[in-house]
KENUZA-502915 format. One line per 3 residues: number of its first residue (from 1); their letters; for each residue x, y, z of N, C-alpha, C. Coordinates in steps of 0.001 Angstrom, whole numbers. Example, Ala and Ser with C-alpha at 12.3 -4.5 7.8 and 13.67 -1.06 7.14 Angstrom:
residues 2
1) AS) 13190,-5690,7800,12300,-4500,7800,13200,-3300,7800  12850,-2250,7080,13670,-1060,7140,12900,30,7870
end
This chain:
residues 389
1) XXX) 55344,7219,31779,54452,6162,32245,54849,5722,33644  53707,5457,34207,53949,5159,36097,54826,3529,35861  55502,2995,36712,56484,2393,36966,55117,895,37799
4) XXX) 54080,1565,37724,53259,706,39028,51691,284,38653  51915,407,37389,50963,-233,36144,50323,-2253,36677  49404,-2471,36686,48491,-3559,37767,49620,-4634,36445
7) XXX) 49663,-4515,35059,50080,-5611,34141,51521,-4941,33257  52157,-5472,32912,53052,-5590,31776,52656,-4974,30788  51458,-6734,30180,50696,-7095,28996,49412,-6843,29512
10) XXX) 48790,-6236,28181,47369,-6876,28180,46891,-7260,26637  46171,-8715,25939,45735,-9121,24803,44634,-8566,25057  44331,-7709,24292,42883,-7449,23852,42047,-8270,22412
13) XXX) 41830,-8593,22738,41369,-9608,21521,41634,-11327,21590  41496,-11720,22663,42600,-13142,22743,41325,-14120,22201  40458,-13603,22152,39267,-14786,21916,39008,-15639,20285
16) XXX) 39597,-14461,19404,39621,-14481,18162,41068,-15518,17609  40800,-15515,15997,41665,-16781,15532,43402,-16286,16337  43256,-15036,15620,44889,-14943,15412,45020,-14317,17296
19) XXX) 44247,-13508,17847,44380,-13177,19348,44441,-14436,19870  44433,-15762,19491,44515,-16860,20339,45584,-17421,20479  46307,-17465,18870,47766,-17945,18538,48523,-16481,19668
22) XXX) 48453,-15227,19290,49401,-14476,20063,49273,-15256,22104  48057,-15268,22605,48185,-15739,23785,48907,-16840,23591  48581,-18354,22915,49778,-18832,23402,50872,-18766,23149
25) XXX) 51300,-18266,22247,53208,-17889,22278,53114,-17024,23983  52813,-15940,23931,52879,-15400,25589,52991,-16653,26839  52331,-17537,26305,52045,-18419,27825,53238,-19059,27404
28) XXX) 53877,-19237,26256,55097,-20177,26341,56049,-19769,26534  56372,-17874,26421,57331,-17398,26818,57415,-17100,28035  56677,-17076,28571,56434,-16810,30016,57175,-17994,31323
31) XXX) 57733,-18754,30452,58624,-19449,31422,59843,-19483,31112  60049,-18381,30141,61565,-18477,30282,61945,-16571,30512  60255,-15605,30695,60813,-14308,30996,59700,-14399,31546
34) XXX) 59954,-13093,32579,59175,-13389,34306,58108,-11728,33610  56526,-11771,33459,55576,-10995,33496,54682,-10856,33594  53600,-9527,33652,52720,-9818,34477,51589,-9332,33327
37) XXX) 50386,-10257,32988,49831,-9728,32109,47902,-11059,32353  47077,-10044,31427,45814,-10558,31157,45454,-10220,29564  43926,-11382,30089,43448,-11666,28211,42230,-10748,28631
40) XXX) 41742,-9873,27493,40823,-8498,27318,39947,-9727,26250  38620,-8862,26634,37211,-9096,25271,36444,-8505,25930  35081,-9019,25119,33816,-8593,25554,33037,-9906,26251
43) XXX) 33422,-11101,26065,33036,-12198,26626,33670,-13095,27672  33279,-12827,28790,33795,-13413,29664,34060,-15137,29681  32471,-15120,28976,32870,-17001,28456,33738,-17507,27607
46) XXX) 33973,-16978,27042,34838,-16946,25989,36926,-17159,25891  37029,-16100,27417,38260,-15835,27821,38142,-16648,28748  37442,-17268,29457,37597,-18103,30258,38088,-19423,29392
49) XXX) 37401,-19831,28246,37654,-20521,27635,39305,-20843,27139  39739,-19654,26981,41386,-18977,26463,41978,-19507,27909  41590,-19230,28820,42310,-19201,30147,42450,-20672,30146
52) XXX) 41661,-21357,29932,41414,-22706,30641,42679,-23077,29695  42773,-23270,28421,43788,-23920,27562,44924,-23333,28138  45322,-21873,28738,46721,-21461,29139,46900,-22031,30221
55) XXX) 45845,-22288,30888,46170,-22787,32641,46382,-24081,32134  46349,-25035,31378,46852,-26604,30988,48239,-26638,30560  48594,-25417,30004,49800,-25209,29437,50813,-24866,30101
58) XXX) 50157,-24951,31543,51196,-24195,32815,51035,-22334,33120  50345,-21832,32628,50492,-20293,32651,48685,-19710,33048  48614,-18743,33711,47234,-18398,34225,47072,-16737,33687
61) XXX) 46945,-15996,32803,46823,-14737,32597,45188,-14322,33638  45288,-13184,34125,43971,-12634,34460,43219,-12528,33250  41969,-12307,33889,40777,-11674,32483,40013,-10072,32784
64) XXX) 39981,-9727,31780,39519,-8147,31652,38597,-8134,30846  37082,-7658,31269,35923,-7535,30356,36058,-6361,29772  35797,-6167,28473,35706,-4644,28312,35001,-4757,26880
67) XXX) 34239,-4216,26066,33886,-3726,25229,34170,-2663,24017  34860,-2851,22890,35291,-1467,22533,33996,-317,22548  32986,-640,22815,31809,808,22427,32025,1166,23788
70) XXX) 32330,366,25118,32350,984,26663,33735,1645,26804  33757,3341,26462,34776,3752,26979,35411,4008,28193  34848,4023,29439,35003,3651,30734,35979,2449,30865
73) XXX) 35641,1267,30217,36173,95,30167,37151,62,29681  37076,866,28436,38429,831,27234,39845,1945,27999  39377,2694,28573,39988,3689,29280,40649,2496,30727
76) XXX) 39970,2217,31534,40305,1125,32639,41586,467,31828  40914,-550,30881,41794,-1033,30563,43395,-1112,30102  43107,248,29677,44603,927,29258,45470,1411,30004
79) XXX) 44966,1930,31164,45256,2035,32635,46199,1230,33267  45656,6,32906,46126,-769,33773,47137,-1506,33328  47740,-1307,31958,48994,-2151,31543,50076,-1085,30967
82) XXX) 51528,-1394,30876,52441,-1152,30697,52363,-757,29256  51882,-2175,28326,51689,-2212,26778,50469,-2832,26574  50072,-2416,25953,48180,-3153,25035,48808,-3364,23385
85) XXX) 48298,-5093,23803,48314,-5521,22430,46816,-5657,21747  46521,-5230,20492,45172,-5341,20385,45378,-6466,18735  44218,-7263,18281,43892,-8344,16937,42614,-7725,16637
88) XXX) 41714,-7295,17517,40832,-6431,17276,40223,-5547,15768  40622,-5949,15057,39956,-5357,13645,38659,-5659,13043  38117,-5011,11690,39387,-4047,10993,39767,-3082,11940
91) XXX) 40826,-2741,11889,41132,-1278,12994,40787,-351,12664  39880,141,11189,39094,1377,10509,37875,1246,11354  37819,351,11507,35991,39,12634,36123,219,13463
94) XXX) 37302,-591,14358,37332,-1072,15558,38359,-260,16253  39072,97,15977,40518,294,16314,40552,1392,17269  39923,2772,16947,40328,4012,17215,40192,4195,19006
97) XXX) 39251,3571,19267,38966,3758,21093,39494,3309,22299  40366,2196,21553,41519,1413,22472,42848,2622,21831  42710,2616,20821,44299,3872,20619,43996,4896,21455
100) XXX) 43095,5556,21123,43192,6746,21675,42984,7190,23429  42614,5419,24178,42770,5628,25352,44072,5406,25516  44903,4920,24826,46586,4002,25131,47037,5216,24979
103) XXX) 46832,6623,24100,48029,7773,23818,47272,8823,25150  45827,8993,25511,45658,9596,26646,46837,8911,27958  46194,7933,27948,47060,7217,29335,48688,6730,29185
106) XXX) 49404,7162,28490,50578,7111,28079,50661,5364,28461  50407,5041,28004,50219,3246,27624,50744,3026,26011  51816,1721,25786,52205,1684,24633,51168,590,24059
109) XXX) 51304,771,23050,50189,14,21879,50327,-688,21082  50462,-1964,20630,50931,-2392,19311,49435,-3072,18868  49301,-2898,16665,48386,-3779,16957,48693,-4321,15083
112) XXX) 47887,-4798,14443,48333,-5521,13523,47777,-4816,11976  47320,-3703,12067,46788,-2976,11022,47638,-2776,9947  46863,-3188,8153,47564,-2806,7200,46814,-1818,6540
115) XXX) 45970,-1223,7406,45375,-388,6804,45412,972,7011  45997,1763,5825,46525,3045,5399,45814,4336,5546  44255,4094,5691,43709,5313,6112,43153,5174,7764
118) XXX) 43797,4302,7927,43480,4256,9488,44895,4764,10527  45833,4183,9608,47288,4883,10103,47040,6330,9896  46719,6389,8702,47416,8451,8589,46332,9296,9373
121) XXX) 45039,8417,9594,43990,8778,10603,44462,9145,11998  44821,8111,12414,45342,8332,14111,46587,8866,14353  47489,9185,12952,48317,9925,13117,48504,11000,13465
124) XXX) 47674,11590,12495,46876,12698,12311,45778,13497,13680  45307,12403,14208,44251,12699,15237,45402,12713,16663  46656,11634,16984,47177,11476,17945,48529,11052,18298
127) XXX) 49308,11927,17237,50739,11914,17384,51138,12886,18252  50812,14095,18785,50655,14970,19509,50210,14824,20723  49900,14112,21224,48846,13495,22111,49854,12469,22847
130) XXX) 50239,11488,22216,51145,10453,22527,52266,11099,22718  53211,11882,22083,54286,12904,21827,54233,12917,23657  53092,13482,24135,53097,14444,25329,53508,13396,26476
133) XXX) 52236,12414,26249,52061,10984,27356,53467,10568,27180  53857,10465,25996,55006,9088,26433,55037,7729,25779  53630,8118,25725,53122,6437,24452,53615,6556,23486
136) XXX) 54477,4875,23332,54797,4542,21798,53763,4116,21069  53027,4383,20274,51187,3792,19340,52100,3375,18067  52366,1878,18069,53095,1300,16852,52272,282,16115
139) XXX) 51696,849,15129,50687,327,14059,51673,-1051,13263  50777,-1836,12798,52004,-2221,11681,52892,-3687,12318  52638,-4377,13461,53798,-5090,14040,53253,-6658,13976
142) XXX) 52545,-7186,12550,52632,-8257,12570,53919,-8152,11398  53141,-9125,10307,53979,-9436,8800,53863,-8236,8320  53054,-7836,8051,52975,-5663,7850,52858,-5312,9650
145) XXX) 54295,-4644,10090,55214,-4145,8626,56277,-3956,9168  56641,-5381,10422,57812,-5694,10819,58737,-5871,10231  59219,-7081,9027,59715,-7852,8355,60934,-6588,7737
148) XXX) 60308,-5766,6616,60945,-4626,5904,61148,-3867,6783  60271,-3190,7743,60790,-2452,8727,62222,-2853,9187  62352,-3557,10038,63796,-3953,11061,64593,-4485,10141
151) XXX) 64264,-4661,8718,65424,-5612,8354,66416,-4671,7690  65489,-3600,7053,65715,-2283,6666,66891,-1632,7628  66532,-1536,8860,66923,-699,9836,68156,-1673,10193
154) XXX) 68427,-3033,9911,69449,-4355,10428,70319,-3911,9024  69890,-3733,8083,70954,-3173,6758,71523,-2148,6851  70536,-1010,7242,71801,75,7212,72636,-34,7844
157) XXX) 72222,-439,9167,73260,-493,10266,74500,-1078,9966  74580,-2260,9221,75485,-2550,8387,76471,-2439,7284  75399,-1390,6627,76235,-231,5598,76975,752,6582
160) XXX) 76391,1385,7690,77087,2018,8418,78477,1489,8820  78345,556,9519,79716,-253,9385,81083,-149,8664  80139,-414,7475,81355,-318,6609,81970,791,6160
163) XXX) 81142,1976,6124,81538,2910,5196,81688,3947,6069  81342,4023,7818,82055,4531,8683,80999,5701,8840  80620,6247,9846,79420,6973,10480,79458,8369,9470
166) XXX) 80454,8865,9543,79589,10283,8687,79705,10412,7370  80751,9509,6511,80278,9372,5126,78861,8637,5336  78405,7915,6470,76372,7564,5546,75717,8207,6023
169) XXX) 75923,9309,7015,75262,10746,7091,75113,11466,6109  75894,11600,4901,75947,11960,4208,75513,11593,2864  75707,10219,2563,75627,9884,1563,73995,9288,1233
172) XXX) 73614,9120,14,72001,9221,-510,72033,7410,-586  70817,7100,187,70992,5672,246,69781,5391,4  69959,4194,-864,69029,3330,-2108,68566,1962,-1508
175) XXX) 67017,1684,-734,67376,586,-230,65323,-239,-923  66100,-1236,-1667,64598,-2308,-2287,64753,-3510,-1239  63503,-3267,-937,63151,-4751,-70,62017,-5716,-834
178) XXX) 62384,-6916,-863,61256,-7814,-2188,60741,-9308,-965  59929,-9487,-828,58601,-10052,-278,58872,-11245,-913  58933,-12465,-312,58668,-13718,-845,57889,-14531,324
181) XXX) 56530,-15412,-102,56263,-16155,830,55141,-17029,405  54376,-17643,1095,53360,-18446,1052,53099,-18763,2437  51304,-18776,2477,50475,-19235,3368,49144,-19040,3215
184) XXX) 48116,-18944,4467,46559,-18583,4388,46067,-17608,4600  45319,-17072,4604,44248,-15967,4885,43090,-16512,5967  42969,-16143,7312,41421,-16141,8449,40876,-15437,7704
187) XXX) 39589,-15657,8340,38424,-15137,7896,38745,-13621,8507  39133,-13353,9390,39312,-11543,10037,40251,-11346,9005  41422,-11502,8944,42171,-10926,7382,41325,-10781,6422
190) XXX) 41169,-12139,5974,40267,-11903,4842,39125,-10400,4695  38366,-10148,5715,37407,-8742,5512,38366,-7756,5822  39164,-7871,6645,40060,-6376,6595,40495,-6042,5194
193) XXX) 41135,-7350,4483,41259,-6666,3111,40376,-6474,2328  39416,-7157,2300,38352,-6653,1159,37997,-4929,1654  37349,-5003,2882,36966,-3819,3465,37905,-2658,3043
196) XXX) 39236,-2759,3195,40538,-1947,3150,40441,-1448,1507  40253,-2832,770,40426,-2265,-893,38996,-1616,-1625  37369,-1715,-412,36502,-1188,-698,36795,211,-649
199) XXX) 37349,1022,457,37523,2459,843,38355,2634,226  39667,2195,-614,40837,2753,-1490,40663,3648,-2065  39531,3509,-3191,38839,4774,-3865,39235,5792,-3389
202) XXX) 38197,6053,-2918,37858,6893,-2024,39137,7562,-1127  40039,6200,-115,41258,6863,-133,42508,7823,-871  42549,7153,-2075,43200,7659,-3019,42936,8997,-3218
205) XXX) 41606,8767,-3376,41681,10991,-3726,41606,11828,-2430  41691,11158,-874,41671,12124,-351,42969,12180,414  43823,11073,602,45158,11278,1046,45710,12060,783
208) XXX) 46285,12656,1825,47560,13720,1398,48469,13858,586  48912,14729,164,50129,14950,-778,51580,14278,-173  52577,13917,-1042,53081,12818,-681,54494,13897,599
211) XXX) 54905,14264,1858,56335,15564,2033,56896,15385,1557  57735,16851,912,58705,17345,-357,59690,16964,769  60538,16144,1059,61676,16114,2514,62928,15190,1361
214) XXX) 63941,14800,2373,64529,13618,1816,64215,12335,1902  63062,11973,2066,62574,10835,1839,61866,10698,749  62293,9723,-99,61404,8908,-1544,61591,7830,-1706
217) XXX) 60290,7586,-2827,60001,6236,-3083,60931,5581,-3848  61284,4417,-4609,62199,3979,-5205,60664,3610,-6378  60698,4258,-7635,59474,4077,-8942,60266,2982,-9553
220) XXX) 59896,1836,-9430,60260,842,-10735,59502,-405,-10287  58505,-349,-11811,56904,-1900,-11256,57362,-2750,-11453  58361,-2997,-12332,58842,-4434,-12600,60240,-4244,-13298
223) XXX) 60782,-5112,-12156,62387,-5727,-12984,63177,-6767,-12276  63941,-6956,-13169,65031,-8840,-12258,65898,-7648,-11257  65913,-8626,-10332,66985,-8202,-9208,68241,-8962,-9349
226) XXX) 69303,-8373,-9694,70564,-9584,-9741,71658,-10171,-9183  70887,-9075,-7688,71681,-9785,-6736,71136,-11172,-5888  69378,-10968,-5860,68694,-12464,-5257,68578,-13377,-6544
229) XXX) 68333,-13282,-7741,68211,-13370,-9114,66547,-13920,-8893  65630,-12967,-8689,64436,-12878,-8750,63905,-12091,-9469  62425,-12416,-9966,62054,-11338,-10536,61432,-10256,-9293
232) XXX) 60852,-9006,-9656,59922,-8735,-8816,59193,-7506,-9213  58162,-7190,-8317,57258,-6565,-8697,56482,-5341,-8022  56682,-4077,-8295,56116,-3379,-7118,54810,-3957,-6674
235) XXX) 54985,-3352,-4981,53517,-4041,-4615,53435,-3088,-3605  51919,-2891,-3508,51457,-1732,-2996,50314,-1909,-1879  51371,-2395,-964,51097,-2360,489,51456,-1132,1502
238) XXX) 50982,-1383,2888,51288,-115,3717,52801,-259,4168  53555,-1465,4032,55332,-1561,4722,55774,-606,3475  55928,97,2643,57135,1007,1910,56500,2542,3160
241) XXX) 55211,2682,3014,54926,3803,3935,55749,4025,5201  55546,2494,6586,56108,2460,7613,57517,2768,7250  58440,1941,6203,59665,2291,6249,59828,3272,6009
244) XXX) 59566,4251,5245,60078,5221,4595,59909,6973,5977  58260,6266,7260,58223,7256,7784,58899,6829,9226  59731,5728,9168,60715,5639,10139,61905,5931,9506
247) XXX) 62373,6257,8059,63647,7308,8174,63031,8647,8572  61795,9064,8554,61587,10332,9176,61396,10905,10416  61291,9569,11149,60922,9806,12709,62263,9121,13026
250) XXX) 63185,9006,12992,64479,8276,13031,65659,9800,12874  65586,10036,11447,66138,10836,11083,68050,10489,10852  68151,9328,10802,69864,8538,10990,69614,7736,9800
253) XXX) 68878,8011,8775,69052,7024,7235,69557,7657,6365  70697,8248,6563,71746,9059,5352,70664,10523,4877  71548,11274,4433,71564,12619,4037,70134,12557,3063
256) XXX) 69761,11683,2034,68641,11173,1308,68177,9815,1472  66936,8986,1630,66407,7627,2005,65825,7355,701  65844,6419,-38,64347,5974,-668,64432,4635,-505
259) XXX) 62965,4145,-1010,62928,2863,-441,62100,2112,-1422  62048,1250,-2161,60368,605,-2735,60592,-557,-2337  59170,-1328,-2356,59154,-2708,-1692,58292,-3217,-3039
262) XXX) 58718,-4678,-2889,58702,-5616,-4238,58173,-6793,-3895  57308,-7734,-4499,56819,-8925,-4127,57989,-9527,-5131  58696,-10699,-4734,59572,-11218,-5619,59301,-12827,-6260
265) XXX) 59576,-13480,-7398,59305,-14693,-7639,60489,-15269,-8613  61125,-16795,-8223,61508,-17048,-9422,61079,-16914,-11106  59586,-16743,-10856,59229,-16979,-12091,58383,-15877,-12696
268) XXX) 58618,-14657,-13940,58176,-13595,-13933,56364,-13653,-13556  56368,-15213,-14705,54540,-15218,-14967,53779,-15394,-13921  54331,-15797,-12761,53798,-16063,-11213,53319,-14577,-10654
271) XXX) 54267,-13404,-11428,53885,-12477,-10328,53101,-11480,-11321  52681,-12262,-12353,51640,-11542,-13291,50332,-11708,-13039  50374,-13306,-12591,49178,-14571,-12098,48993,-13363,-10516
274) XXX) 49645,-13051,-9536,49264,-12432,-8439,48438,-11121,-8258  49179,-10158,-9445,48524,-8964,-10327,47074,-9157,-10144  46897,-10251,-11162,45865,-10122,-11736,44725,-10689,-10777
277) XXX) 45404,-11577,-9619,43928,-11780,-8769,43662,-10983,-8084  44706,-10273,-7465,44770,-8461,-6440,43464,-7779,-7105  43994,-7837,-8576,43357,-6832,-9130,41710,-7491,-9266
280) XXX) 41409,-8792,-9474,40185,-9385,-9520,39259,-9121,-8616  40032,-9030,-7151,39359,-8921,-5754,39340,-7363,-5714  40137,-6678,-6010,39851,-5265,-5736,38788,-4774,-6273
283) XXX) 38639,-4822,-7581,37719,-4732,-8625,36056,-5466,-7999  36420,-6629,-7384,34776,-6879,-6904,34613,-6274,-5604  35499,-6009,-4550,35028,-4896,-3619,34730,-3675,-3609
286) XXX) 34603,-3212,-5050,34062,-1776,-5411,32474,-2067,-5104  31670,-3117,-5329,30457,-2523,-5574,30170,-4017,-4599  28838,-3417,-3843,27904,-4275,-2443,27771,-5203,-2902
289) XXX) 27320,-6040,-4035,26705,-7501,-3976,28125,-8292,-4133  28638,-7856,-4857,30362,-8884,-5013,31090,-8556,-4118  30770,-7690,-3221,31854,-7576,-1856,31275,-8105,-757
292) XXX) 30209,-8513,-723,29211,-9099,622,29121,-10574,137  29300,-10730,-1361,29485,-12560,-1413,31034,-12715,-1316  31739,-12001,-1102,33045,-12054,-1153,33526,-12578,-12
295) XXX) 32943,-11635,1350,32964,-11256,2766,32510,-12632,3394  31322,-13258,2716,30676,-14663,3204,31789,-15675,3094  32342,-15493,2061,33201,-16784,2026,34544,-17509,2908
298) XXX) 34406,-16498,4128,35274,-16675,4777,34703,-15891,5933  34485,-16343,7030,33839,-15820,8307,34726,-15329,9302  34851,-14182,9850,35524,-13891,11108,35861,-15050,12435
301) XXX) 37021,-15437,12391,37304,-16338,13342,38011,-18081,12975  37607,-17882,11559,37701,-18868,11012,39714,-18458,10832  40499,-19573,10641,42004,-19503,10058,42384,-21042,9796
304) XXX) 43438,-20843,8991,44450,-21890,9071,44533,-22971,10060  44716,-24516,9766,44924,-25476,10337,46638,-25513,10999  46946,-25875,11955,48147,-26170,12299,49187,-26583,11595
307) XXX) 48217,-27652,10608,49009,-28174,9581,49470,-27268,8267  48334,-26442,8330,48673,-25586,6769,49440,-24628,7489  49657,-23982,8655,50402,-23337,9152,51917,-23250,9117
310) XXX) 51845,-24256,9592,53806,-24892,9188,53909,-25139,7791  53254,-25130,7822,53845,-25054,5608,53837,-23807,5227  53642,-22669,6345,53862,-21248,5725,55097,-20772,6047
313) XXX) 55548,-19548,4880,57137,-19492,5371,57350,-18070,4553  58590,-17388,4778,58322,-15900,4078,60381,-15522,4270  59955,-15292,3440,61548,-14065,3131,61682,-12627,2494
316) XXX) 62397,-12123,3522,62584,-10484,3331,63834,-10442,2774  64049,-9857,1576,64930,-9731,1381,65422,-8229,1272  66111,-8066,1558,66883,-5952,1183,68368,-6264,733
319) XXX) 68018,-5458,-300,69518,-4456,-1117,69667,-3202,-510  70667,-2821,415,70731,-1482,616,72200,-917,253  72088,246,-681,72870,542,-1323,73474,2723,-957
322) XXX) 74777,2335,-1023,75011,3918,-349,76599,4148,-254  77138,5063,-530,78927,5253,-191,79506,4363,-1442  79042,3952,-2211,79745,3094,-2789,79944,1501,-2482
325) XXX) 79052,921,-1456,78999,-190,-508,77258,-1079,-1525  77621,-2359,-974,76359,-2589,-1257,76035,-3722,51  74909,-3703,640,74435,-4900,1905,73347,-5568,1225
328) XXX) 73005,-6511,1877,72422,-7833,1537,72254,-8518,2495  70766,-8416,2579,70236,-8782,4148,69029,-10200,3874  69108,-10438,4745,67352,-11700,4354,66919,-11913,5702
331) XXX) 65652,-11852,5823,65027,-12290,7365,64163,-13678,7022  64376,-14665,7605,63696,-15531,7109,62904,-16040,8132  61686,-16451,7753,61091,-17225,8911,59470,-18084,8571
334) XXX) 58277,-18884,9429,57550,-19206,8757,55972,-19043,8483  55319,-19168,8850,54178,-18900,8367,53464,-17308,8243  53742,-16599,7362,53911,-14833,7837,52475,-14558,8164
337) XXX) 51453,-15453,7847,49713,-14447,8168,49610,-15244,9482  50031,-16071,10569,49230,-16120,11469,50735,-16632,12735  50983,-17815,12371,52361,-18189,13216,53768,-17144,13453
340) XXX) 53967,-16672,12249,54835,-15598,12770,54531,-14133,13205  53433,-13790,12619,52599,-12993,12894,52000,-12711,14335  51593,-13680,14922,51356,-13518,16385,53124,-13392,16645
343) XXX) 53989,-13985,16381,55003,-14070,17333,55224,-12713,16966  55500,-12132,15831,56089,-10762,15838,55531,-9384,16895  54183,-9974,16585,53175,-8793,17836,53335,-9175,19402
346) XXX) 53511,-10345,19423,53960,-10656,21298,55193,-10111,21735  56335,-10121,20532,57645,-9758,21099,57789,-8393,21208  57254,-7490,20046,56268,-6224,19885,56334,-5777,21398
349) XXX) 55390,-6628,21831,54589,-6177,23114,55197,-6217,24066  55903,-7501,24051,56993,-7317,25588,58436,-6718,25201  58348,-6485,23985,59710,-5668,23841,59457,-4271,24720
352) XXX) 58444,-3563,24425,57691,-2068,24734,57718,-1950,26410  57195,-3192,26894,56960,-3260,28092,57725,-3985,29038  59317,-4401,28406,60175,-4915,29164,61569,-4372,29150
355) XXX) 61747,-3786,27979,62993,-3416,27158,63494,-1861,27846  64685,-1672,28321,65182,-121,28728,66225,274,27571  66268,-172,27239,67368,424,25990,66706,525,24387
358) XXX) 65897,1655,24285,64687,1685,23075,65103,3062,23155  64356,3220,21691,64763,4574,21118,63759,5565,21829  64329,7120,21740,63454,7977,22570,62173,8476,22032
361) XXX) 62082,7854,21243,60667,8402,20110,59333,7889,20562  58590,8927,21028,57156,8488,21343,56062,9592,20661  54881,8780,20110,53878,9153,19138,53551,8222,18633
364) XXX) 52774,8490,17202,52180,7204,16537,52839,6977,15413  54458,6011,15559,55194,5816,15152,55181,4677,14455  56427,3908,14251,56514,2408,13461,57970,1620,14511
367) XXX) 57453,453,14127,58358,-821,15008,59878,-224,14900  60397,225,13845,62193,589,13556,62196,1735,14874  61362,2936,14888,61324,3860,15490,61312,3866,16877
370) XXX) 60173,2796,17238,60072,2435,18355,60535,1141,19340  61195,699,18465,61907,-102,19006,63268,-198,18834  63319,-158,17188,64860,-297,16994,65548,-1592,16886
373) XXX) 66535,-2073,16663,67351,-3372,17130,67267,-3758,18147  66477,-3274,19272,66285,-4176,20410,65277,-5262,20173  64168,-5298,18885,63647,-5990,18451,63786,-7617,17981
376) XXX) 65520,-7303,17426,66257,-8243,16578,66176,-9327,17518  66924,-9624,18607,66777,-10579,19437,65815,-11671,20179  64856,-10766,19925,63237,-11161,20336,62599,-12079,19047
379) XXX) 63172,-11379,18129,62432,-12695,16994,63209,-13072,16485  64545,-13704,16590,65493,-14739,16907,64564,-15411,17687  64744,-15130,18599,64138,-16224,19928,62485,-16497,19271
382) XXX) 61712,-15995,18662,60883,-16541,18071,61220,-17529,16997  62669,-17578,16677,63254,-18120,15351,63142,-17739,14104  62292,-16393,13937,63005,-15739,12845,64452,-15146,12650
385) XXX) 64684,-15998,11385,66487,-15126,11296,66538,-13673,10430  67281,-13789,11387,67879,-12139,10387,69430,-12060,9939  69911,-12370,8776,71315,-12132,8873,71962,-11453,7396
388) XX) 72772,-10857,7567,73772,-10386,6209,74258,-11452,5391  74359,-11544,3848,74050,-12466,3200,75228,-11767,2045
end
């Protein structure tokens, strides 16, 4: 990538709920790290609008019109920054024309997708592509699928430690990460998932076969953990995927990896009560009239109050197990669907586009891969903790 890029940053999406929270964390970090960046849409009134609240706040980003259907624009745009952050979803709709100008123009990418046939899509279409440019394309960097990602990658490192570099080259390492949290759902979340669990079907039978490699899953739906003394519960999100294909694009997670990820609760019947509404909502996004009254009930743009915000809060927890050692990690921090969530994708972004000491891996990778522990520090300073426990 040219050294002489017009921005840093660019928000593509700043107009929307959660693209609004990521601009201002940017405008607030921006006085304590020196960069050069603008807010992207399709409405100029709109970002002006964004601008006006950052310019009160002390900070002035440029504005960039662009359209995702105008590829001219979408291409310009990618051009012209270091890293493109995009909120822009669903990213099955929306997504593919800002990626695939960011891996032409060796431009890095972060954007907030939990959706699984859109990852193995652009993987598939532009890991090869990016490979060549230089672009890191890191799917995955809000609450999916930071959290397990790095904390994952903050544990071994720690098992390494102990048990000394080439016994955990060697040795087959066992690592469960279990999900605890509370908060809200925007109206843009909200349809990405319905939308996401409409195509599952359909996903399911056409996804690929799972590579015969040393990477596997960790199979167990339910049991107490007795080292957090929680219950927990498999849960079947896209973070066991990201982790498991950053021991593969990594290749430094012991001789064998597996991994499963767990929603965890003090209380078993809580995570029976969660089951069963997953399963309520999945079940009515199979068929048009219960997925379009579903879709109404929550409008694109719409989110969380400030107030219900700070009452959101989330913990990662990992067991990683190997050599005979056991680690015990927790990342803690608060509101995971929108407050920490923007912060995780801003630091994301200026990690990519500020950071010289990152791993050499470029394609359409994941946050561990592409960033690495240079991450850790950045959301500290957002005030998520990360520590051994």
């Amino acid at each position: 990538m040219t050294s002489s890029r017009r921005f840093d940053l660019v928000l593509f999406g700043a107009t929307g709920f959660t693209g609004g929270l990521v601009a201002e964390y940017l405008a607030r970090v921006s006085a304590e790290e020196s960069f050069t960046w603008a807010l992207a849409g399709r409405s100029l009134n709109k970002l002006q609008e964004v601008q006006a609240r950052l310019t009160c706040a002390g900070t002035s980003p440029e504005l960039l019109v662009a359209d995702i259907n105008d590829s001219n624009a979408i291409r310009t745009l990618a051009s012209s920054a270091k890293t493109v952050i995009t909120t822009v979803g669903p990213y099955g709709r929306y997504g593919e024309p800002l990626l695939r100008a960011c891996a032409e123009e060796g431009t890095h990418y972060v954007d907030l997708t939990g959706e699984p046939q859109f990852v193995h899509a652009m993987r598939e279409r532009y890991d090869g592509l990016a490979k060549k440019t230089g672009a890191r394309i890191v799917n995955s960097c809000g609450f999916e699928s930071i959290p397990p990602d790095i904390a994952v990658l903050f544990a071994l490192n720690e098992l390494k430690k102990r048990i000394g570099d080439l016994p955990f080259q060697s040795a087959a390492i066992v690592v469960k990460g279990g999900v605890q949290a509370g908060g809200h759902l925007s109206g843009g979340t909200w349809h990405s998932a319905v939308e996401a669990m409409a195509s599952a079907r359909d996903w399911i039978k056409k996804r690929p076969s799972p590579v015969q490699d040393h990477v596997h899953a960790v199979k167990i739906p339910f049991y107490h953990d007795r080292h957090f003394g929680l219950w927990a519960m498999n849960m079947p999100t896209i973070d066991p995927e990201v982790v498991r294909h950053s021991a593969r694009v990594r290749g430094d997670y012991g001789q064998s990896f597996s991994y499963g990820h767990f929603m965890m609760m003090k209380n078993p019947l809580g995570l029976v009560g969660v089951a069963a509404g997953v399963g309520g909502v999945f079940a009515l996004a199979q068929f048009a009239p219960t997925r379009n009254w579903m879709l109404k009930q929550r409008m694109p743009g719409e989110g969380p109050s400030e107030s219900q915000r700070s009452r959101g809060w989330f913990h990662m927890n990992i067991v990683a197990q190997g050599g005979g050692e056991t680690v015990l990690c927790r990342m803690v921090g608060g509101d995971p669907g929108y407050g920490d969530t923007a912060k995780m994708l801003a630091e994301a972004g200026l990690c990519l586009a500020l950071d010289k000491q990152l791993p050499s891996h470029a394609g359409v990778i994941t946050p561990a891969s592409a960033m690495g522990e240079a991450l850790v520090p950045r959301l500290r300073r957002a005030g998520i903790t990360l520590d051994v426990v």
